[in-house]
N, C-alpha and C positions, 0 to 999 in steps of 0.2 A: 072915246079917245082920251080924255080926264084919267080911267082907272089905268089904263096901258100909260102913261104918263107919270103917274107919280109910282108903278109897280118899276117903271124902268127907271126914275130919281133913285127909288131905294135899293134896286140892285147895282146899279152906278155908284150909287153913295158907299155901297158897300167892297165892290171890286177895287174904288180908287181906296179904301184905306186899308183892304187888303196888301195892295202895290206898293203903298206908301211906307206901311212896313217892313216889307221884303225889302223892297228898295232903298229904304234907308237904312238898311242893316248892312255893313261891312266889317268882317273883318280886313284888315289892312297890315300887311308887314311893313314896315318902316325901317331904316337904318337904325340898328340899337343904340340909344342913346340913353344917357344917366337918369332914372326917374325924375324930378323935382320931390327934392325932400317938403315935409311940410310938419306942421304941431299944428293939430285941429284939438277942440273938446269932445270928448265922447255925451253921452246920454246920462250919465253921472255926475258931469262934469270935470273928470280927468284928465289931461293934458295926452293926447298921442301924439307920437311922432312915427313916420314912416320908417325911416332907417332904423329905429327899432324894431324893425322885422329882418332885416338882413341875415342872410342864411335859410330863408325860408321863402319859397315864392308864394308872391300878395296879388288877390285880382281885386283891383280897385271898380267899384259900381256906385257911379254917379248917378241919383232919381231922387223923384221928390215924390209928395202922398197925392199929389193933382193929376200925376204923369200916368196915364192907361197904359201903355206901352210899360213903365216900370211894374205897374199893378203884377204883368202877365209875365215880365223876367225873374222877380227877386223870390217867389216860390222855385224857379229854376236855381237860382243862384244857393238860396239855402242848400237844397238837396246834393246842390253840386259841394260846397262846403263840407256836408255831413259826412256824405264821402269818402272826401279825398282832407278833412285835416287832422289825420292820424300820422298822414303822412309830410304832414307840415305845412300844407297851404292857410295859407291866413286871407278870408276876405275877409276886405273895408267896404261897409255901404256908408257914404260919403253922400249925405244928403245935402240938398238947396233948396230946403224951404228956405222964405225969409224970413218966417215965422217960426221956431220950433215947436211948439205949444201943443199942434195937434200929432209932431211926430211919434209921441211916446206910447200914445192908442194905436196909430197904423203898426210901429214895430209888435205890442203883443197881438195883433189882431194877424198879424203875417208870420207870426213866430217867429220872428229875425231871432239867430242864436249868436249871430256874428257880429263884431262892434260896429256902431253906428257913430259915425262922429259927422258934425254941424260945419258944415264949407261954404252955406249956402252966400253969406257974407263974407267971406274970405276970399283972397287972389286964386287959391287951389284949383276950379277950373278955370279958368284962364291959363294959369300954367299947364294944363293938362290940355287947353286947348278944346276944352268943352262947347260945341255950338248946340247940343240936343241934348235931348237926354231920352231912354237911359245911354248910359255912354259905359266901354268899360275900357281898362286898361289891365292886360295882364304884364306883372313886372316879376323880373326872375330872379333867384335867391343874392345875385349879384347887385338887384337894384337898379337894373336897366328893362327897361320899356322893350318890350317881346313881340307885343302885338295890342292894336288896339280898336276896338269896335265902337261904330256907330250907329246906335238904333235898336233893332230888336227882330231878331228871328231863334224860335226855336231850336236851328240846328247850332246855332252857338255854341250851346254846350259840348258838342260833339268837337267843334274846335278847342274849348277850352278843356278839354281833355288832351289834344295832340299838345298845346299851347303848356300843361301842367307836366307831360310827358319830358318836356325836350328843357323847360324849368329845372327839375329835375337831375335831368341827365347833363347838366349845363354844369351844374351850382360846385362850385369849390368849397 
C-alpha cells in the first residue's frame, strides 16, 4: 500500500503542476489603455525608457532566475524575438530579482539577445499590475496595452503572433 501511495503523491504532485500551469496561463484582452511609461537600468547600466520604442510594438516579460515557469518561456520568448524583430518588435525581459548579481550568468546561459533591464526594486510591476510571474504584456506601436498574459503555456506564442499581427496592422 506504501509503494501505491507515494507512486500516486508523484503522479499527483505532478498532474497538480501540470494544471497549475495551464491554468494560470491567460491570455486576457482588456480595454486598451496607455502603457505606464517607465526608465529602468538595463544590464550595462543605461537608462531605458519605454516610450522610446514608440512606433514599434514591445512585448514586455516580467521573470526572475528562481522562477521554473520563466526557465521554460524566455527560450520561447527569444526565438519569438529572433523572428519577428526585423520587423520591428522590440522585447523587454524586465527582471525581479532583488538581487542582480547572479542575473548577468542566467542572461548568457539562456542567450538573452534582447535587453534586460532590473524592475525588480522599482514601482514597474505594480503598475503593470504583476501578481506572478512570468507575466507578459504585449503593447502596440501606439503604446497601449493589447493584451496581457499571466503565467505560462506554450501555446502563447501562437497568440503572440496574432497579438504582433494586429500590433502591426494597428500602428500609425
Amino acid at each position: 500500500m506504501r509503494c501505491w501511495s507515494d507512486k500516486f503523491r508523484t503522479v499527483f504532485a505532478v498532474a497538480l503542476a501540470i494544471g497549475l500551469i495551464t491554468a494560470c496561463s491567460s491570455g486576457r484582452r482588456n480595454q486598451v489603455v496607455a502603457a505606464p511609461n517607465f526608465e529602468l537600468k538595463d544590464l550595462s547600466g543605461n537608462t531605458v525608457r519605454l516610450d522610446s520604442f514608440k512606433g514599434h510594438p514591445v512585448l514586455l516579460d516580467f521573470w526572475a532566475t528562481w522562477c521554473g515557469p520563466c526557465r521554460m518561456s524566455i527560450p520561447m520568448v527569444q526565438e519569438f524575438y529572433m523572428r519577428h524583430k526585423d520587423e520591428g518588435l522590440v522585447v523587454l525581459g524586465l527582471n525581479m530579482d532583488d538581487e542582480p548579481s547572479g542575473v548577468y550568468g542566467f542572461v548568457r546561459q539562456f542567450k538573452m539577445t534582447y535587453p534586460v533591464l532590473f524592475a525588480g526594486s522599482s514601482s514597474v510591476p505594480g503598475d503593470y499590475e504583476v501578481d506572478g510571474i512570468p507575466h507578459f504584456v504585449f503593447v502596440d506601436a501606439d503604446g497601449r496595452i493589447i493584451q496581457i498574459y499571466s503565467g505560462f503555456s506554450y501555446e502563447m506564442a501562437r497568440s503572440w503572433e496574432d497579438d504582433l499581427k494586429l500590433a502591426l496592422k494597428n500602428s500609425h
